[in-house]
N, C-alpha and C positions, 0 to 999 in steps of 0.2 A: 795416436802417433806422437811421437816426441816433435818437441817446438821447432821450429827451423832453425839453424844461423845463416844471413846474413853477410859474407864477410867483404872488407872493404879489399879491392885490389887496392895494391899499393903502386901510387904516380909516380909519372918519370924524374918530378924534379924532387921526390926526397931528400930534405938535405937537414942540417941541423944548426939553423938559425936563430935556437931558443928561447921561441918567440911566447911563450906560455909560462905567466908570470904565476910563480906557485906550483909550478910544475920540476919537482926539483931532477929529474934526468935532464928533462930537455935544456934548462939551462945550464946546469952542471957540461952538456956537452956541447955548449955552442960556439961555432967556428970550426969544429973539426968534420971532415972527409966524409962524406956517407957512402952508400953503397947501392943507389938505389937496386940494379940487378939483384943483389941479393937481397933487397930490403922485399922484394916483390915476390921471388922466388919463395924467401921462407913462409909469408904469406899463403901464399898457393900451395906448398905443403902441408900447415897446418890445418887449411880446408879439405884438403887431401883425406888427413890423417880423419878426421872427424868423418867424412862421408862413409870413411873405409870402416869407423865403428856400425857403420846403419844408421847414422843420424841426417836425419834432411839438412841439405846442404846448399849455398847459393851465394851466389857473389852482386855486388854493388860495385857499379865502374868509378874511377877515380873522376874529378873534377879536371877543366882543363886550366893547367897553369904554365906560365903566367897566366893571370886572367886581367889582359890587358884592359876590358872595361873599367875595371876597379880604378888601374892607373891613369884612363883619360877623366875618372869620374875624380881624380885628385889633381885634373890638370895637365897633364903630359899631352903632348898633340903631334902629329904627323900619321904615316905608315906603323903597323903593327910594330915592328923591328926599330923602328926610329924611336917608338913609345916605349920600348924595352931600354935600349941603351940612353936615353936622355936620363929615366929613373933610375938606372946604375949609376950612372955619373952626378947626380942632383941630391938623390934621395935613395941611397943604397937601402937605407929597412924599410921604405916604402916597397921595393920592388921584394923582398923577402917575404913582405905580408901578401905578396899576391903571387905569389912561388909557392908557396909552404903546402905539402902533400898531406896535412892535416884530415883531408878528409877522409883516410883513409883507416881513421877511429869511427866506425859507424857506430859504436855503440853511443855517439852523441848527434848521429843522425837526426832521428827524433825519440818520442813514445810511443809505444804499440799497445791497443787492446785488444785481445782475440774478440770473433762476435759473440763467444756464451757469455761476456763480462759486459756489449757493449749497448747501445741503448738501441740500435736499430737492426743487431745481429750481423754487423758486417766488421770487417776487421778495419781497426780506425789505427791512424796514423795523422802525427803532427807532428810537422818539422819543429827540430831546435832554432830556435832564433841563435844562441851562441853569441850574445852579445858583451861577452864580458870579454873576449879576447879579440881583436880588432883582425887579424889574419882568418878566424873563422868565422867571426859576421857575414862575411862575402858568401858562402856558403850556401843558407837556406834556397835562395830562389834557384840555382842548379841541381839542390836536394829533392824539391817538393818535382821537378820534372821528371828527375830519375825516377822517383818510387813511382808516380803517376805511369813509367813504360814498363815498370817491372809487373806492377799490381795493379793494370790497367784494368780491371772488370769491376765499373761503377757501382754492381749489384753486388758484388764480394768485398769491394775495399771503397775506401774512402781514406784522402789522404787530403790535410789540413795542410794550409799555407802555415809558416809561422807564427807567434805569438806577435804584437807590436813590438818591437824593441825600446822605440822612443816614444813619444809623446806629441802631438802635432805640432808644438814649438822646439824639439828636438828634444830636451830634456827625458831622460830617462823611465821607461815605462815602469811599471809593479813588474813586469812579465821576465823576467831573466830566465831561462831555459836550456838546460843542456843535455836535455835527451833521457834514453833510457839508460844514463851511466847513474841516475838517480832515481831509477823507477824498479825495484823488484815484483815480480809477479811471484805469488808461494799457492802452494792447491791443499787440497788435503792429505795425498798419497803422495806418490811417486810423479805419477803422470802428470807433466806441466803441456800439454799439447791445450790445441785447440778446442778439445770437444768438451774440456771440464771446466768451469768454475773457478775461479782463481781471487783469490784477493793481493788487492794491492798496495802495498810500501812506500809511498813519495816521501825521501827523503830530502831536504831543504838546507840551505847554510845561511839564513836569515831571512828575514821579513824585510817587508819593500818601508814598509815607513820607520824602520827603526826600531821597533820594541823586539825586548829579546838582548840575548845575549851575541856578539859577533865578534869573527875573526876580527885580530887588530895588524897581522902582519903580511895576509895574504887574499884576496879576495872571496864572497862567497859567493860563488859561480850561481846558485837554483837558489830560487825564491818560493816563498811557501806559497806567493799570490798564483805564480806561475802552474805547479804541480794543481794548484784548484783549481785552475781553470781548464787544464788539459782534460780532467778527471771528469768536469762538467761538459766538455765540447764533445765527450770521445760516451756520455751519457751514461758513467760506472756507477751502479746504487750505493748511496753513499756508505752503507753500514756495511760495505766488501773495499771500502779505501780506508788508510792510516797513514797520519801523520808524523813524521820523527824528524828532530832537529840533526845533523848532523854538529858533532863538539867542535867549536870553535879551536881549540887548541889543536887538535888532528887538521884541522886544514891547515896553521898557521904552519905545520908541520912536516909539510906536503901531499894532504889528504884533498885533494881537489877536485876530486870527486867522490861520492860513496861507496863506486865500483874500487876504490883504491883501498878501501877498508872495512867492506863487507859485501856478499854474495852469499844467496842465496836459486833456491831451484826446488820446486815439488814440497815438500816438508819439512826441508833441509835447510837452516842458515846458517852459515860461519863467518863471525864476525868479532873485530876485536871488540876487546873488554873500555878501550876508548871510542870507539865507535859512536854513539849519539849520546846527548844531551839526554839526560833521566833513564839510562839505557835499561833499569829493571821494569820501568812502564812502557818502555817501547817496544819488546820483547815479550813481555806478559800482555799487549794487547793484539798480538799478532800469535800469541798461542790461544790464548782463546779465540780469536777471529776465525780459526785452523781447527776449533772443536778441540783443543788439545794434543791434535797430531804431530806439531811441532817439534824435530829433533834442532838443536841447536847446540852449536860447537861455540863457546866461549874463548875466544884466546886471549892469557892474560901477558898483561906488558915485561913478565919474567923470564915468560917464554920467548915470545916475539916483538921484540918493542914498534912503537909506531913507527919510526927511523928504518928499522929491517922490513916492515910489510910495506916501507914505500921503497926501498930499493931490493926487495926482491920479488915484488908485486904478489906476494899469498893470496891476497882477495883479486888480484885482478885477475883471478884463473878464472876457467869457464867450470861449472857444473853443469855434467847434461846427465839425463837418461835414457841407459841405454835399452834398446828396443827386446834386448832377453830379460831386462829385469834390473836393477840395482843402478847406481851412477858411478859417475866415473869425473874425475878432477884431472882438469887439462891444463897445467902449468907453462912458467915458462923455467930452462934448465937454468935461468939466475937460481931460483928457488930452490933447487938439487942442491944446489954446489954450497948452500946456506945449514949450517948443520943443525944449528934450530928450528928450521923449517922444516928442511928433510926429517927431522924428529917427530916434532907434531903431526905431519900427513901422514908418516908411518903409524903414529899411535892411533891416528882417527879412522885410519883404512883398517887396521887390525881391530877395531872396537866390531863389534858382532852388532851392537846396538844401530849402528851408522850407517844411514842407507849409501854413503860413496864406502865404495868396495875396492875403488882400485885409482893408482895416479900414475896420469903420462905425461912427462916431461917432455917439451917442444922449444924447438929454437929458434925465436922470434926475437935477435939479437939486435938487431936494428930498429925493429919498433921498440921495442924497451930501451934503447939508448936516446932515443928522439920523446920517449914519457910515456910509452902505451904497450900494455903487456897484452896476453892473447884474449882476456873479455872487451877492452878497449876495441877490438878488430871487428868484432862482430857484432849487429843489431837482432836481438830475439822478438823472434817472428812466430807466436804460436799461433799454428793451423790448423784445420781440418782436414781430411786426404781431399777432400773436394777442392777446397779453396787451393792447394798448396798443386792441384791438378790447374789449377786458371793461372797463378804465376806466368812471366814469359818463360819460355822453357830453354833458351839458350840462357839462363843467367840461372837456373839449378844444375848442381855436379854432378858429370857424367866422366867418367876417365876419357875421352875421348877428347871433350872439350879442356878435360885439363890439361891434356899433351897441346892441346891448341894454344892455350893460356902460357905455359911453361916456353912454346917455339916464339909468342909474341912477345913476351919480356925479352928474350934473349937477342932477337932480332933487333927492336925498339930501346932497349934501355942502356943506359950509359953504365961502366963499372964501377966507375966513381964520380962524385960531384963535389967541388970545392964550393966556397961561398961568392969568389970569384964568378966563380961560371955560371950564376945564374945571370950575368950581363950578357950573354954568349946568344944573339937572335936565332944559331942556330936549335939549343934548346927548345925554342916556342916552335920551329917549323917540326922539328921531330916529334914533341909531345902532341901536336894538332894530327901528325899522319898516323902516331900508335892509336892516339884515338878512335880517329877513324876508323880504324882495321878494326877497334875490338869491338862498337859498336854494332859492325857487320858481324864478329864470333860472337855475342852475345844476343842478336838482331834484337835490338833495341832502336832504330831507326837514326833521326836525326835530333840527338837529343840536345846538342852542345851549340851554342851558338855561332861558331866559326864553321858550322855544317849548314846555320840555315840562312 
């Protein structure tokens, strides 16, 4: 069966506070109006659209924000609502960093190993620490609950706390970690599901102690210490893992993570020609690791410069395969409306050679304005029909549940949000009651702390 996605509902307080340094939408757009209703909505379509192809499909509830701990753990004291508006008034980007709908990028969730790769045969999962941005540090310990209600069968899943962030004197670990936005999984065919074999891609944007070459303008979110150690907790045989630097210049550039300049699925990589550090050794060791099945699409910077695949997100499409046979490239309509884009996809879907055979354009206008195009949205979950049968089953898509999904946003979500209004107590009382409600549509129990 093809892999699952994953994908993140998008939270009530979406807004665009552009808190993600190196992330060039998100602060290109901050201060201005979001949408959450619609930031949510298109979300929900997009999974829509995907289930509608025969692809295993599944959603991740958002986190609850504000996430007032955060701000009495910086000090703020009284009543829930008194603790909101003193950090509006005191510490306006304090209350932002613990507002911020960020999690709603599962693809920096955590890592995923299916069990034919992993060392005990179950499907292993490790949260991202996510410690390079101070809004999604807060993150992990409401991550590693969720996946524990989603992929609750001890015997099928296994799901890792975080890596350490810091150090017992606070100082910074080797372990920086941002998920599977820097982890590809490639097979030998088509088929990236659960039941085959897969080798694995950790790609990295420096070494913890320095050597190497590094960004000098923008942070490098994944550490090479971190990807080993995922590799070794999750027990993958080492001669089915490879290592690749991601090019310091492409981050400096707004490449801030891998998923923003290369993706890959089954035998298939497309990635730019700046992409990693020694890229004709990173490439020739993942065609042989693949026995040579390796199709890979090169794009050079004359076609598409690094500058256009960060603002029209090319790689941050999804590759899936579909269940009749060949793949299919899930963009977002930034990329359409791009006439060097729309060029290339057209030449790569007309190549006979090329297992994606077709591209759907989707409108995911609000997560691309805030830095996250439609692979950002979703975490790849390769399964077996068995295991993907033990899932909770109110968090895989069914149209039913989607109409359910589609009547909770509308009921629950606000049309628009200023930066203002995240001072507004009633925000915290609303996003605590949609929670609730979707907990019970998803029956995921009492996952969130203001439930228990």
């Amino acid at each position: 069966m093809p892999e699952a996605n994953f994908d993140g509902i998008v939270g009530p307080t979406h807004n665009y506070a552009g808190l993600s340094r190196g992330n060039v939408a998100s602060t290109s757009n901050q201060g201005a109006v979001s949408r959450p209703r619609d930031a949510a909505l298109q979300g929900l379509a997009k999974a829509a659209a995907l289930a509608r192809l025969g692809i295993a499909q599944g959603w991740l509830p958002p986190q609850e924000r504000p996430h007032v701990p955060t701000l009495r753990a910086l000090g703020f004291a009284g009543s829930d609502e008194v603790v909101v508006a003193n950090a509006a008034r005191e510490a306006p980007h304090l209350l932002a960093r613990a507002s911020s709908a960020s999690c709603m990028w599962t693809a920096n969730a955590a890592t995923v190993t299916p069990g034919a790769d992993s060392g005990d045969g179950r499907v292993h999962f490790t949260v991202a620490n996510l410690r390079a941005m101070p809004h999604r540090a807060i993150e992990p310990p409401q991550t590693a609950r969720t996946l524990r209600a989603v992929f609750a069968d001890p015997a099928r899943f296994a799901v890792h706390d975080a890596l350490p962030a810091t150090l017992d004197d606070g100082t910074p670990s080797a372990f920086g970690d941002e998920g599977a936005a820097n982890h590809t999984r490639l097979t030998a065919g088509d088929e990236p599901g659960g039941e085959v074999e897969g080798v694995h891609l950790f790609v990295f944007g420096a070494q913890a102690g320095g050597a190497g070459r590094r960004p000098s303008r923008y942070p490098a979110r994944q550490t090479l210490e971190a990807s080993q150690a995922v590799a070794a907790r999750h027990g993958i045989d080492p001669s089915r893992c490879l290592w690749a630097q991601q090019h310091p210049a492409a981050i400096d550039r707004g490449v801030f993570h891998n998923d923003v300049i290369s993706v890959g699925n089954g035998r298939f990589l497309l990635v730019h020609e700046h992409a990693f550090v020694d890229q004709a050794r990173a490439i020739d060791d993942v065609e042989r690791a693949l026995g040579g099945a390796l199709h890979v699409v090169t794009v050079p910077e004359s076609e598409v410069s690094v500058a256009d695949a960060v603002r029209t997100y090319l790689f941050n499409s999804q590759v899936v395969t579909l269940p009749a046979g060949g793949m299919a490239l899930i963009l977002p309509t930034e990329a359409e409306r791009h006439p060097g884009v729309s060029r290339l996809v057209e030449s790569m879907v007309s190549d006979a050679r090329c297992p994606v055979k077709s591209a759907i354009y989707l409108d995911v206008r609000e997560s691309m304005r805030n830095g996250g195009g439609p692979a950002c949205l979703r975490l790849r979950v390769p399964l077996t029909a068995g295991e993907l049968a033990d899932v909770t089953p109110g968090c895989l898509w069914s149209p039913d549940r989607h109409e359910a999904l589609v009547r909770w946003v509308r009921a629950h979500y606000r049309e628009e949000l200023a930066p203002q209004d995240l001072a507004d107590p009633q925000l915290l009382r609303e996003g605590r009651d949609a929670l609730d409600e979707l907990t019970r549509i998803l029956g995921l129990g009492a996952i969130y702390g203001f439930q228990r």
